[in-house]
N, C-alpha and C positions, 0 to 999 in steps of 0.2 A: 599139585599146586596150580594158580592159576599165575598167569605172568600178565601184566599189567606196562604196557607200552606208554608213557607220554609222548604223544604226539601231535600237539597243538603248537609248539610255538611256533612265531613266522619267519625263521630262517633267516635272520638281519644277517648273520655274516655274509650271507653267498647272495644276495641283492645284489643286480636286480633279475638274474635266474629263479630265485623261491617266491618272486609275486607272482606267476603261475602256474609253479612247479613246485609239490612239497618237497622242502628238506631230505623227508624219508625217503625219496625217490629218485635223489640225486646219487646217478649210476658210479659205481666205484669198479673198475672194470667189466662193464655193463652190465652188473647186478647189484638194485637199489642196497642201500644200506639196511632197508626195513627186511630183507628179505634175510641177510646175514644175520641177522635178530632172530628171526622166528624160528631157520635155521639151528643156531647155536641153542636156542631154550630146546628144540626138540632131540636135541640130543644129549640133550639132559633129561630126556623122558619129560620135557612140559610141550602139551598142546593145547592148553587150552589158555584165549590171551582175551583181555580186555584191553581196545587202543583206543588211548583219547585223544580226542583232534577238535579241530575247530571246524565252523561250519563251510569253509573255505575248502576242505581238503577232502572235497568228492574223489579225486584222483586218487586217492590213497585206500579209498575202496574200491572203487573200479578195479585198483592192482589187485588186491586181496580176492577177487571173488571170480570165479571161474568164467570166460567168455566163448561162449559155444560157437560164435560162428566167427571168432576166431579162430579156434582151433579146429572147425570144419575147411578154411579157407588154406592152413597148413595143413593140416592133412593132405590136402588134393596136390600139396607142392610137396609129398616128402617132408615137410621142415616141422613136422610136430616136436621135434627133439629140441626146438627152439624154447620152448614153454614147460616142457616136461617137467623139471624142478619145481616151480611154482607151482604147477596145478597139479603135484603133488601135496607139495607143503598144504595146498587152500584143502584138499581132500581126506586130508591127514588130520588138521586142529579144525578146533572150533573158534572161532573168530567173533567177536561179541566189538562194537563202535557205541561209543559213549561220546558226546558231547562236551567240552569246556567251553560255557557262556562265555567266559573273557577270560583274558591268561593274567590271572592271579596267581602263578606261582607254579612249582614243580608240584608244593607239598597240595594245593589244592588241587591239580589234575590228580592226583595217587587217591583225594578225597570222593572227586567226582566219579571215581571206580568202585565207589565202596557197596553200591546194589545189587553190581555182577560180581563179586566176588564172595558172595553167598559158599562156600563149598565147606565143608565138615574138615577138610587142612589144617591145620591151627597157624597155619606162613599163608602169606603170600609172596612173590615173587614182583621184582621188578626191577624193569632193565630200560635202561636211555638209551635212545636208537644211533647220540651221536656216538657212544661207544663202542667201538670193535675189538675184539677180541679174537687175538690168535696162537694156539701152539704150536711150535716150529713143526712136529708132525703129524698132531689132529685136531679134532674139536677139541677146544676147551671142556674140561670134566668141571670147571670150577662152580657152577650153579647147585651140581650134585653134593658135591664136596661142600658147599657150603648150609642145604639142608640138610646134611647127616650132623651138621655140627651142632645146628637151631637145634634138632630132635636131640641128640645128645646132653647138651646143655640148658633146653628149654629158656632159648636166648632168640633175640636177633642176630643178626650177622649181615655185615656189611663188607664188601669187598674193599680193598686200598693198593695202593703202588707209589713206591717212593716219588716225587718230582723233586726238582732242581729248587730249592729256596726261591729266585725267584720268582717261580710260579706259585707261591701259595697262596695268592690273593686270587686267584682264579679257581680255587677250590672249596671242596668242606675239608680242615683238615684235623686230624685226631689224636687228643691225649691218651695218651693208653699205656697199659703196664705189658707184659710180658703172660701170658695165659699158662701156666703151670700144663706139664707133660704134652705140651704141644709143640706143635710145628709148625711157623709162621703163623703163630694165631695172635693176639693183643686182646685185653679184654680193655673195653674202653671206658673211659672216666666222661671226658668232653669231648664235643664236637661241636667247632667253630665254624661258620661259614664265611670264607674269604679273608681268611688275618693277610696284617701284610705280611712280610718274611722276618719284619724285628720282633712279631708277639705271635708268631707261628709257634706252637709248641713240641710241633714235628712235623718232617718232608712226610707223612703217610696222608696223601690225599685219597678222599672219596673217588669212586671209579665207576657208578653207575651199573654194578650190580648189588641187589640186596634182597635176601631173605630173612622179612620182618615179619615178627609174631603183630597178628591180627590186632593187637591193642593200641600200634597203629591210628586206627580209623577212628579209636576214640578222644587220642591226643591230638590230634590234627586239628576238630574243630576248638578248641583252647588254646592254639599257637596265634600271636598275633603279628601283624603281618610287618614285614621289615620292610628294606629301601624299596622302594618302587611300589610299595604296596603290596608287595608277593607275599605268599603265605608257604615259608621253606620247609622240604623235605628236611632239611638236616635240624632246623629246630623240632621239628617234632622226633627225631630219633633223641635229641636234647631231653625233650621232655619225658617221653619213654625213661631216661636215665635217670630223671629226677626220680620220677614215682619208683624205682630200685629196682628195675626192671634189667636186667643183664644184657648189654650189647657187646657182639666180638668184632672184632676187624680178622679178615685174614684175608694175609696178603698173597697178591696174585704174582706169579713169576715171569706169565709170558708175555705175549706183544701186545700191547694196547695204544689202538689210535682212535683221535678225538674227530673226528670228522665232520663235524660241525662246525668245521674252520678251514679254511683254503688248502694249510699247511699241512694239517693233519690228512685232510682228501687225497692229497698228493702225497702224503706219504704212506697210505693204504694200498693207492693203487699201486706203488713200486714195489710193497711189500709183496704183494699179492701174484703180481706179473711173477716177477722172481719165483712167487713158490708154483707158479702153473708151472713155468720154464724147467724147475726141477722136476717136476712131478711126471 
C-alpha cells in the first residue's frame, strides 16, 4: 500500500512555535513526530508515502530528503550516527509531496492524494502525524493487522480506542455492533464527527489510522463540506456506508498520544524517556 500523510494544517495549538516550524517537525525527544510516522508504517512493510502540505512547509522536505554536505561535514567529526536513522528511512521509501491549495478539510487533503496513489492495492493507507502510537515492547503490528482484515473481509478498517465521554466532541466517534468470530473488531453502522457526550453513541473514537478500500476517492468528491467549510475524512467513511460498503473498527490496545496538543507532546515525551531509560 501506499500511506498517505496529511500534513498541511498550520499547527494553531503549538502557536507561535509552528509559524516557522511545521507541526511535523516539532521534536518529541528530539526526533520529529513525522519521523515516528514513517517509522511505524515501515514496519508494517509500507514505504511508499504520499505527504500533503501546504506551500509553507519547505522544511518538511528539506527533512525528508537526504543532505550530502551535511552528512560530509559529520563524517569528518565522527557524528554520522547523528542522521543515520533518517537517512536511512529517506533511502529506504519512496517519498512523493503533493500540495493542499488551502485547508479545506482532512477529507480534501486524503482527495488531493488521489493522483499518486495510482498503485494496483485495492487500500490505501492513512496515518495523521498528530497520532503516536506505541507498544510497551515494539512497533505497533496494528497497520498489518488491520490490512489482513480489509483483505479478509473486503472492507475498510479503521482504527479506534476508548476516550473518557467527555472527550467525544473532539473526535469522530462510532456506532458499531460486535463483528462475529473476532477480536476487538466492531463492524460499524455510523460515524459521527464530534457529538457532544449526551448524543455520543459510544466512547470508541477514531484514532488516525485507517485502511480504506480505494472507493474512498470516489465519495469524497460528493461529501459536502461541514462547519468551517471542511470537507471530513469521517463523512466520507459515512458515505462509504451509505452506498453498503462494509467498514470495521478495530480496536487498538496500546499507547496512543495526540500530539498535536501541548499535553499530549508532553506526555510522549515522558512516555518515551521512560522506555529509552528501560531499554
Amino acid at each position: 500500500m501506499i500511506a498517505i500523510i496529511p500534513s498541511a494544517g498550520l499547527g494553531t495549538r503549538f502557536l507561535p512555535f509552528t509559524k516557522s516550524v511545521p507541526k511535523e517537525l516539532v521534536p518529541i525527544m528530539g526526533v520529529p513526530s513525522i519521523q515516528y510516522i514513517i517509522k511505524e508504517a515501515c514496519s508494517n512493510d509500507i514505504t511508499s508515502f504520499c505527504i500533503v502540505i501546504n506551500k509553507q512547509k519547505t522544511a518538511l522536505k528539506q527533512y525528508l530528503t537526504i543532505d550530502n554536505a551535511l552528512n560530509t561535514e559529520l563524517k569528518k567529526k565522527n557524528k554520522l550516527f547523528l542522521v543515520e536513522e533518517i537517512n536511512n528511512i529517506i533511502e529506504k521509501c519512496t517519498i512523493q509531496f503533493i500540495d493542499q491549495y488551502a485547508p479545506l478539510g482532512l477529507g480534501h487533503a486524503v482527495l488531493c492524494a488521489r493522483e499518486l496513489s495510482k498503485y494496483n492495492e485495492p487500500f490505501v493507507c492513512i496515518m495523521l502525524p498528530d497520532e503516536l502510537l506505541f507498544d510497551d515492547q515494539h512497533e505497533p503490528t496494528l497497520l498489518k493487522e488491520m490490512h489482513e482484515l480489509a483483505q479478509q473481509h473486503t472492507a475498510s478498517v479503521i482504527a479506534v480506542k476508548e476516550v473518557p465521554l467527555s472527550q467525544t466532541a473532539s473526535y469522530g466517534i462510532i456506532k458499531a455492533n460486535s463483528l462475529p468470530n473476532t477480536k476487538n473488531c466492531f463492524l460499524v453502522n455510523q460515524v459521527i464527527e464530534k457529538p457532544n457526550p449526551l448524543q455520543a453513541p459510544s466512547r470508541l473514537a477514531i484514532i488516525g489510522r485507517y485502511v480504506l478500500e480505494k472507493d474512498i476517492f470516489d465519495v469524497l468528491p460528493t461529501v459536502s463540506a461541514g462547519s468551517g467549510g471542511e470537507i471530513q475524512l469521517t463523512d466520507g467513511i459515512a458515505a462509504l456506508i451509505d452506498k453498503g460498503k462494509k467498514v470495521i473498527a478495530y480496536q487498538y490496545a496500546g499507547n496512543r498520544f495526540d500530539v498535536g496538543s501541548p499535553q499530549g507532546w508532553l506526555d510522549a515525551n515522558i512516555f518515551i524517556n521512560n522506555k529509552q531509560k528501560k531499554s
